[in-house]
PAVEXKOL-638195 format. One record per residue (C-alpha): x, y, z. Coordinates in Angstrom, 1 decimal. Layout:
% residues N
ZAMI       X       Y       Z
ZAMI       X       Y       Z
...
END
This chain:
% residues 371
ZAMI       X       Y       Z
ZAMI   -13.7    11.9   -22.8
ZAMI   -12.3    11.7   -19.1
ZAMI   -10.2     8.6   -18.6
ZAMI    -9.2     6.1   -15.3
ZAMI    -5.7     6.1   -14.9
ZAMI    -5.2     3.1   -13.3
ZAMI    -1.9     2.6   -11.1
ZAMI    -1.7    -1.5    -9.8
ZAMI     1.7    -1.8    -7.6
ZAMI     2.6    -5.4    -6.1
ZAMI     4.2    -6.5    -2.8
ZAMI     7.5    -7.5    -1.7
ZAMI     8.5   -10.3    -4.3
ZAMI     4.9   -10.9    -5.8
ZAMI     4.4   -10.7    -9.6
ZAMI     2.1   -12.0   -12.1
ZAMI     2.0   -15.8   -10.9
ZAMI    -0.1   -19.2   -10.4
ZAMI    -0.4   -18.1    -7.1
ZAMI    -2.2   -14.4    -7.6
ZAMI    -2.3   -11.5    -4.6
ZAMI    -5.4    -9.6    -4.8
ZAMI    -3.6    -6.5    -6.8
ZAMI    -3.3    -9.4    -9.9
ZAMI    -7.1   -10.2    -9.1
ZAMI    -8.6    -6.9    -9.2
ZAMI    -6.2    -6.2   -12.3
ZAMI    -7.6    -9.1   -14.3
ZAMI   -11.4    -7.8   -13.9
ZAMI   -11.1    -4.5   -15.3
ZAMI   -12.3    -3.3   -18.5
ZAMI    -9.0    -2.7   -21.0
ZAMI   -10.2     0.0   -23.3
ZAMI    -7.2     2.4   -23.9
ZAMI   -10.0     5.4   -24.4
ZAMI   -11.7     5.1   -20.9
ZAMI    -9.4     3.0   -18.8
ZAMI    -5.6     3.1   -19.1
ZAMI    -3.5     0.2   -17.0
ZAMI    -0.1     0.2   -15.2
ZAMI     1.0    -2.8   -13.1
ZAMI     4.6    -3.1   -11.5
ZAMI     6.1    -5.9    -9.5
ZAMI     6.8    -6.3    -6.2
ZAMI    10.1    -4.8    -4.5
ZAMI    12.8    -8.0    -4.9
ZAMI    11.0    -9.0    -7.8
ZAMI    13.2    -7.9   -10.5
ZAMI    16.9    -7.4   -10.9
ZAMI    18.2    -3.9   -11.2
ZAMI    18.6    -2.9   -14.4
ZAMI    22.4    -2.5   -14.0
ZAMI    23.0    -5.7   -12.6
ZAMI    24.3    -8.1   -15.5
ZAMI    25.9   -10.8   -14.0
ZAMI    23.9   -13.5   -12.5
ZAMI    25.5   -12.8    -8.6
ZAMI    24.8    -8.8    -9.4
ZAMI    20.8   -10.2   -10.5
ZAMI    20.5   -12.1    -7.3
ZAMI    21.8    -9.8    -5.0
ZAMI    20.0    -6.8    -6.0
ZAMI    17.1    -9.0    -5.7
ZAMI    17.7   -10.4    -2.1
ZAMI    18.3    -6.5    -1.2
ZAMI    15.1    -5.5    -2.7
ZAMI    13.6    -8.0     0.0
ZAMI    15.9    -6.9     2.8
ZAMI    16.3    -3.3     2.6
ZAMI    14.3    -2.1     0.0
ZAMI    16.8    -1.3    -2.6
ZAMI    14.8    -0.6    -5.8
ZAMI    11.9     1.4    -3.9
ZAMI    13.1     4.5    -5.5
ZAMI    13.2     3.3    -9.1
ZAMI     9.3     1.6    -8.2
ZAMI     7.9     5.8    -6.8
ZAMI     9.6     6.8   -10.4
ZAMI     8.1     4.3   -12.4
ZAMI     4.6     4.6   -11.5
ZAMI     4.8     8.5   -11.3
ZAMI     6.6     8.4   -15.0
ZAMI     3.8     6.7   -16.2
ZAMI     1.2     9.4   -15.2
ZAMI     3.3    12.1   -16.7
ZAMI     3.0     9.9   -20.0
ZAMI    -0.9     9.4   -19.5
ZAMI    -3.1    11.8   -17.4
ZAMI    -4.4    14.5   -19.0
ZAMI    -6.8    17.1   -17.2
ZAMI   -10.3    15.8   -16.2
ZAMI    -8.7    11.8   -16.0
ZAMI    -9.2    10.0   -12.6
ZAMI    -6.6     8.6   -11.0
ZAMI    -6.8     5.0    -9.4
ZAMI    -4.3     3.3    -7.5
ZAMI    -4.0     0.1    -5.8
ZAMI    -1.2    -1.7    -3.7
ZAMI    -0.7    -4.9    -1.5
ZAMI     1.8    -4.8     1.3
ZAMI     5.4    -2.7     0.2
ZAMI     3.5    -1.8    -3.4
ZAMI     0.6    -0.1    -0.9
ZAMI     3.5     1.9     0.6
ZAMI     4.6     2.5    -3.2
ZAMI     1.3     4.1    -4.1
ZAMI     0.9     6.2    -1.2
ZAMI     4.3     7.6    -1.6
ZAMI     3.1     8.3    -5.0
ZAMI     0.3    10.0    -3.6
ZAMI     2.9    11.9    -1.5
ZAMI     4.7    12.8    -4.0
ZAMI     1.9    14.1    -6.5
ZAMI     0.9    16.7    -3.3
ZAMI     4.7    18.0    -2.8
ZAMI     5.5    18.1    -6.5
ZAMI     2.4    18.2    -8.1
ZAMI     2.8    16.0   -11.7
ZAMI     5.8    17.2   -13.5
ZAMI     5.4    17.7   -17.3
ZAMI     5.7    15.3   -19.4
ZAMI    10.0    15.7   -21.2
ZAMI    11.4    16.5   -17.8
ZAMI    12.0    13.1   -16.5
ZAMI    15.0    13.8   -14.8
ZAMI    13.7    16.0   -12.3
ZAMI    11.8    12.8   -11.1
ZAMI    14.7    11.2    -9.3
ZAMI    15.5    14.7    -8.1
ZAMI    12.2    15.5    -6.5
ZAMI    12.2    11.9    -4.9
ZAMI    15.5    12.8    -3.1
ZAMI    14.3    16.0    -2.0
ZAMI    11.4    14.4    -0.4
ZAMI    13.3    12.1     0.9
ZAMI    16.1    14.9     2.6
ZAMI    12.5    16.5     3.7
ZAMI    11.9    13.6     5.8
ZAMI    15.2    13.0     7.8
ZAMI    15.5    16.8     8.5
ZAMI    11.9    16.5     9.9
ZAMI    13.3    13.6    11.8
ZAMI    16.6    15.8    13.1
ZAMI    14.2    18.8    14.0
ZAMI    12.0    16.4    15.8
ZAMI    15.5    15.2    17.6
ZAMI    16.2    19.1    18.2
ZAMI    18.2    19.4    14.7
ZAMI    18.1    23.3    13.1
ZAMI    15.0    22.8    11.4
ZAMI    15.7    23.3     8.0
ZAMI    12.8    21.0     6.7
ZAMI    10.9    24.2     5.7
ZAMI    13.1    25.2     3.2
ZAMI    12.3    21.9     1.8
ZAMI     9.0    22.2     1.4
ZAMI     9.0    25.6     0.5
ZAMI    11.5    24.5    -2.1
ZAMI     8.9    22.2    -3.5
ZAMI     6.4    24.9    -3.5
ZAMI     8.6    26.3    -5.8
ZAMI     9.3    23.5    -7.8
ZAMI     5.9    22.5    -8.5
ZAMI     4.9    26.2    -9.2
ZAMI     8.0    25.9   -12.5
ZAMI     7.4    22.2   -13.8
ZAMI     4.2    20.5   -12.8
ZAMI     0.4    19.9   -13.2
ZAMI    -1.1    21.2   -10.4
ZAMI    -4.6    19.3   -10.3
ZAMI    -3.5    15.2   -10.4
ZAMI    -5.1    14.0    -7.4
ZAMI    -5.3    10.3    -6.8
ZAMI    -9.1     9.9    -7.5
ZAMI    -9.2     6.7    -5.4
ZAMI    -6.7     4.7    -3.6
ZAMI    -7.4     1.1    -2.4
ZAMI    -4.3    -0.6    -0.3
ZAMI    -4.4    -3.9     1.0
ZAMI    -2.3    -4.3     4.8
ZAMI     0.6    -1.6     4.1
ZAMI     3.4    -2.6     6.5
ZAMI     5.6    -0.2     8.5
ZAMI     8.8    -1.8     6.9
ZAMI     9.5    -1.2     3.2
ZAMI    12.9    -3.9     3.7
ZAMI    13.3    -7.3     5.9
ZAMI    15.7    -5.8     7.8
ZAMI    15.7    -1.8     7.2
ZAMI    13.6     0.7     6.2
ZAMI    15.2     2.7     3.7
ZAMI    12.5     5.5     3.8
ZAMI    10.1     7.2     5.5
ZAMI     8.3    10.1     3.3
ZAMI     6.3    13.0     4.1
ZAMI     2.3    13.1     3.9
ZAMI     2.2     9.4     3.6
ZAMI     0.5     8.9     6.6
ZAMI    -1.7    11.6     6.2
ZAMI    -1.5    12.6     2.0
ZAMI    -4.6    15.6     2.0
ZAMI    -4.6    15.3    -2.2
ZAMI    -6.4    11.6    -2.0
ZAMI   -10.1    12.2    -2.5
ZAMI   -11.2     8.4    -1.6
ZAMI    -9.1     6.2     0.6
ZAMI    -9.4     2.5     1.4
ZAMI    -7.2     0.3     3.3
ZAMI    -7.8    -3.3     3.9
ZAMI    -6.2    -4.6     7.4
ZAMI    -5.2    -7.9     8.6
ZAMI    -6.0    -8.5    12.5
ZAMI    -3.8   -12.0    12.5
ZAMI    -1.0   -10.3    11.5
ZAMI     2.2   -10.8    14.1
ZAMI     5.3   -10.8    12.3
ZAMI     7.9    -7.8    13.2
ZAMI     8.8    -7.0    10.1
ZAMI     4.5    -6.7     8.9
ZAMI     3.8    -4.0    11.8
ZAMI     0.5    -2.3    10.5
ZAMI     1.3     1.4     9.1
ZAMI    -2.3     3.0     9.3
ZAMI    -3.5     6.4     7.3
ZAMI    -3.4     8.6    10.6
ZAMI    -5.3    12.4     9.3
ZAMI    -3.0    15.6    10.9
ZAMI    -3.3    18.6    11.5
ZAMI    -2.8    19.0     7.6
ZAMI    -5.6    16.4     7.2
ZAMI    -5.5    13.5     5.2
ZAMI    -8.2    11.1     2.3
ZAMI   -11.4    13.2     2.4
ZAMI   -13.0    10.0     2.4
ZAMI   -11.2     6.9     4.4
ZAMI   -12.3     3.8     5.3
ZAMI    -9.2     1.5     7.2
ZAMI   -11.0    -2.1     7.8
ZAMI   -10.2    -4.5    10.0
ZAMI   -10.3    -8.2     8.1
ZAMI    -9.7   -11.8     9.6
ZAMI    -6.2   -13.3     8.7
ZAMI    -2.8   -13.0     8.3
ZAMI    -0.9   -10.5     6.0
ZAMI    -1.8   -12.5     2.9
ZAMI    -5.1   -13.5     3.8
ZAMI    -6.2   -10.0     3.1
ZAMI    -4.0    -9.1     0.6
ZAMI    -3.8   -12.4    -1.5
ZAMI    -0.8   -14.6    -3.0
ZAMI    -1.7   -18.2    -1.3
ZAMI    -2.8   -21.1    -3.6
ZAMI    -6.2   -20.3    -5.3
ZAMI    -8.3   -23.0    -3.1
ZAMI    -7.0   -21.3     0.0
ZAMI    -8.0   -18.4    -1.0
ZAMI   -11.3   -17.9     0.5
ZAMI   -10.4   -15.4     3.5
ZAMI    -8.7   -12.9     0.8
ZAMI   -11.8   -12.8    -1.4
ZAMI   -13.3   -11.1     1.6
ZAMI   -11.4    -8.0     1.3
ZAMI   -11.3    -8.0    -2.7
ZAMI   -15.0    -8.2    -3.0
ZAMI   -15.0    -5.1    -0.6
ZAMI   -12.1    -3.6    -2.2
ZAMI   -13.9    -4.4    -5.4
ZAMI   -17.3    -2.8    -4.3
ZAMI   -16.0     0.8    -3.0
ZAMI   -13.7     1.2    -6.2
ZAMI   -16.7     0.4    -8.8
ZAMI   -19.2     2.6    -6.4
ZAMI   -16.3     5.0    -7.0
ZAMI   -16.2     4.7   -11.0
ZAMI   -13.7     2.3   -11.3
ZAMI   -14.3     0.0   -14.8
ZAMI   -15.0    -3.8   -14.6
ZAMI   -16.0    -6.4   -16.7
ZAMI   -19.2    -8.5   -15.0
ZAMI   -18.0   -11.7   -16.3
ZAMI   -14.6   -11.5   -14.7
ZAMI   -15.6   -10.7   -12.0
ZAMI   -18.2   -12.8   -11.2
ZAMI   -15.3   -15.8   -12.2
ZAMI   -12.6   -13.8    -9.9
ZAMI   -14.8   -13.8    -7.1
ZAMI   -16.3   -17.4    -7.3
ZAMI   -19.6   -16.7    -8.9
ZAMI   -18.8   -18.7   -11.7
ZAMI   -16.1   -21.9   -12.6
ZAMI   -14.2   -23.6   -10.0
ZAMI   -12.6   -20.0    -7.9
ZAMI   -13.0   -20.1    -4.1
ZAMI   -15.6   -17.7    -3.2
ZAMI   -15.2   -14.8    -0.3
ZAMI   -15.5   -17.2     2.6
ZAMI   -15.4   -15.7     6.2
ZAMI   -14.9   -19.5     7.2
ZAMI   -11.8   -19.9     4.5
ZAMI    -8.2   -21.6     5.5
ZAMI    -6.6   -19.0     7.8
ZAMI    -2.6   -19.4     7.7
ZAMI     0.1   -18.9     9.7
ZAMI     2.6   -16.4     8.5
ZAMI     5.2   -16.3    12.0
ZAMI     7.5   -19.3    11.3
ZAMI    10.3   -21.0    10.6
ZAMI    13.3   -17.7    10.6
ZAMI    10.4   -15.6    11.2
ZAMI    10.5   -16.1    14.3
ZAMI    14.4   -14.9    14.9
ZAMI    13.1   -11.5    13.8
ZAMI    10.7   -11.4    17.2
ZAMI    14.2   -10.1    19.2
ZAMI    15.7    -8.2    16.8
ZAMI    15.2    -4.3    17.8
ZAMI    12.9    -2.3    15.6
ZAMI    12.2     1.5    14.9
ZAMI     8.7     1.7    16.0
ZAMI     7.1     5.2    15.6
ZAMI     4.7     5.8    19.2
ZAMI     2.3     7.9    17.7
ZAMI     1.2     9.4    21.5
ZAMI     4.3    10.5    22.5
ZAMI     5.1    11.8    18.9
ZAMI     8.5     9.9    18.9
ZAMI    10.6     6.8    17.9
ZAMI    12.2     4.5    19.6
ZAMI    13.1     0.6    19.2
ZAMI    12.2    -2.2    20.6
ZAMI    11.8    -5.6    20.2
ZAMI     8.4    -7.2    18.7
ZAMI     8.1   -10.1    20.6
ZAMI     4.7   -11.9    18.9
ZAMI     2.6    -8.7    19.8
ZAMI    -0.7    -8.8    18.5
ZAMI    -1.9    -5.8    16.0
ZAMI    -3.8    -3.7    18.1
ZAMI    -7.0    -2.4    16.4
ZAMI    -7.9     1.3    17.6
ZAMI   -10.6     2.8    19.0
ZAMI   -13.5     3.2    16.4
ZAMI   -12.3     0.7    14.1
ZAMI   -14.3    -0.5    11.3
ZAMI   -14.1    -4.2    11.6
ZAMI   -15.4    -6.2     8.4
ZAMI   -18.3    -7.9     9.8
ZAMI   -16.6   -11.7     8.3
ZAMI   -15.0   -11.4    11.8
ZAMI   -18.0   -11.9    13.6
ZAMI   -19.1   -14.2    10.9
ZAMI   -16.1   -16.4    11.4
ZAMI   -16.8   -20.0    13.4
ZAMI   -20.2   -18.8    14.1
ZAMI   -18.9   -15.7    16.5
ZAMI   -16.2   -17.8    18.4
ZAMI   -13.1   -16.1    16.5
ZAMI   -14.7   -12.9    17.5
ZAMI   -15.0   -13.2    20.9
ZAMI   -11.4   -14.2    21.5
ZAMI    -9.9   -11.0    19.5
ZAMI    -9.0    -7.7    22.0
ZAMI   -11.4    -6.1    20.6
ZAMI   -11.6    -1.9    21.3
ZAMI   -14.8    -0.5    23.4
ZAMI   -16.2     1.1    20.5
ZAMI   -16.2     0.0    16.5
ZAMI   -18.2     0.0    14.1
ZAMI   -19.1    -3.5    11.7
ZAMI   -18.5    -2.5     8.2
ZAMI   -20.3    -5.0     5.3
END
C-alpha cells in the first residue's frame, strides 16, 4: 500500500517546545500509522550541538554558529535525505514541510532529489559527496555569471551521471508546504546558495506561506521564482499579515491567533492533497475545541525589528536583483517586503481592522485574494 513520507524540518533555533512554530503544530495533527504515514521531524539550525563537540564551550559555540552562519546546514540536507533512502519505496508520496531556515532545508532537499535523484539505500557516503558537488555547482555558476570559465556544466552533467550509477530516479517531493523561507540561512552569512532551489521542476505541489510585516535584514523573503527550467507544477506563494513568526509560529500559544491563519491554510491544501490528519487534533490545534487561540485575522501582531536587530539595518548584505540577473550588497535599511505583481494575498489582510491594515500596505496593481 502507497505510503506519505512525511519530512517536518524546523527554523533557526526552534525545536519541540512550550512555545510551538507551526511545523510542531501541523506535526502533532497527523495520523501516526507506520503503514500509511511515516514521520521525520528535525530541529532548527543552532538547535543542537554538533555531534563532535564534547566540551560544553565546543556545545555552545557550534550552536551560536548554527545561528550565525549556518554551520550544521549540511548535516540538516543529509539527515532528512538519509531518512528517505531508509523509507521511500516506489509508489510512496513524499511530503515535506519547513518554517523559516528548515523551509530552505526542505527545498534544498527538493534540490537535491532532482540533481541526484535518491541514492540507494547502503551508500550513505555518497550523501555528503553529492551535497558538496551541488554546492561546487553553485559557486561555479556564480564565477560564470562573474565571467569565470564556466565549468558548472561539467557539474551537472557529472550529476547526470551520478544519479544514472546510484539512485532512484522517480522520488519527487509529492507536496511541499514552507512557511516564510528567508534569503539568509546564517545571522551574519550565508553559507549556501544551491541550484534549482528557487525554481526545483521535481515538486509536483508547492505552497509557501509569506509574511508582509516582515523587515528585518537578515529575514529578506526568498520566493519560488519558475525559470526557464520551470519550477512546482502547482505553486501557490501567499501573502499573510505579520511578522516572520506570525506566519510561521513559535510565539506564546494565546498570541498565536495570526499564525493559525496560515496553518489552517497550510493545513487545507496539504489534506486536499492527501496528507493524513487526525479530526480531533486538529480541530484542538486550530481552536475548535479546548482553550487554543483560533485563526484570528484580528490576532496580536508583533514586532520582530528590535533591540540588536536593528544594528543589522546598516550592515551590507548580498541581495540577489532578480531583473538585472546579478548580486550586489547593500544595506537593508527597514525596507518593507515588497509583494509582486499578481500576488495571492490571504484575504485575513483585508479582513484585518475591518480593511484599515489593508489599505495602508503598498499593495501591487494586480493580485488576487486567496481564502
Amino acid at each position: 500500500m502507497p505510503r506519505n513520507i512525511v519530512v517536518c524540518c524546523d527554523g533557526t533555533a526552534n525545536q519541540f517546545a512550550v512555545d510551538r512554530t507551526n511545523v510542531v503544530k501541523l506535526l502533532y495533527t497527523l495520523e501516526h500509522d507506520p503503514d500509511t504515514q511515516v514521520i521525520y521531524y528535525h530541529p532548527g539550525i543552532g538547535t543542537m550541538e554538533a555531534v563532535g563537540a564534547v566540551t560544553k564551550i565546543g556545545r555552545r559555540v557550534t550552536k551560536l554558529l548554527g545561528k550565525a552562519i549556518g554551520y550544521g546546514l549540511e548535516t540538516d540536507i543529509r539527515d532528512a535525505y538519509v531518512f528517505l533512502m531508509h523509507n521511500f519505496q516506489p509508489c510512496d508520496r513524499v511530503y515535506m514541510f519547513g518554517f523559516s531556515r528548515g523551509a530552505y532545508t526542505v527545498r534544498a532537499v527538493a534540490s537535491l532529489l532532482h540533481m541526484y535523484g535518491l541514492i540507494q539505500p547502503g551508500n550513505e557516503p555518497l550523501v555528503p559527496y553529492a551535497i558538496r558537488m551541488m554546492m561546487a555547482a553553485r559557486k561555479l555558476q556564480d564565477r560564470s555569471a562573474a565571467g569565470g570559465n564556466g565549468k558548472a556544466n561539467e557539474y551537472f552533467q557529472l550529476a547526470d551521471d551520478f544519479k544514472d550509477h546510484f539512485s532512484i530516479r522517480n522520488c519527487k517531493p509529492h507536496f511541499v508546504g514552507i512557511w516564510d523561507t528567508v534569503s539568509s540561512v546564517g545571522w551574519i552569512e550565508n553559507p549556501l546558495r544551491l541550484p534549482w532551489t528557487a525554481n526545483a521542476p521535481n515538486i509536483q505541489v508547492g505552497r509557501h506561506a509569506i509574511a508582509i510585516d516582515e523587515r528585518r535584514a537578515f529575514f529578506r523573503t526568498n520566493l519560488w521564482r519558475p525559470g526557464k527550467n520551470g519550477g512546482p507544477k502547482d505553486i501557490k506563494q501567499v501573502w499573510f499579515p505579520g511578522v516572520h513568526c506570525d506566519v510561521g509560529g513559535g510565539y506564546p500559544e494565546d498570541e498565536s491567533g495570526l499564525s493559525k491563519l496560515a496553518l489552517e491554510w497550510m493545513l487545507r491544501e496539504a489534506t486536499a492533497h492527501g496528507l493524513r490528519v487526525n479530526p480531533a487534533r486538529l480541530g484542538h490545534v486550530l481552536g475548535r475545541t479546548g482553550r487554543n487561540a483560533k485563526p484570528d485575522p484580528d490576532g496580536r501582531m508583533h514586532e520582530s525589528l528590535k533591540g540588536a536587530w536593528h544594528l543589522a539595518e546598516f550592515v551590507p548584505k548580498r541581495h540577489y536583483d532578480w531583473q538585472k540577473k546579478k548580486e550586489r550588497r547593500r544595506m537593508n535599511l527597514y525596507r518593507r517586503r515588497t509583494i509582486p505583481d499578481g500576488a495571492l494575498i490571504h484575504r485575513s489582510v483585508f479582513l484585518r481592522e475591518g480593511g484599515r491594515y489593508a489599505k495602508r500596505l503598498k499593495l501591487p496593481p494586480n493580485y488576487v485574494i486567496e481564502d
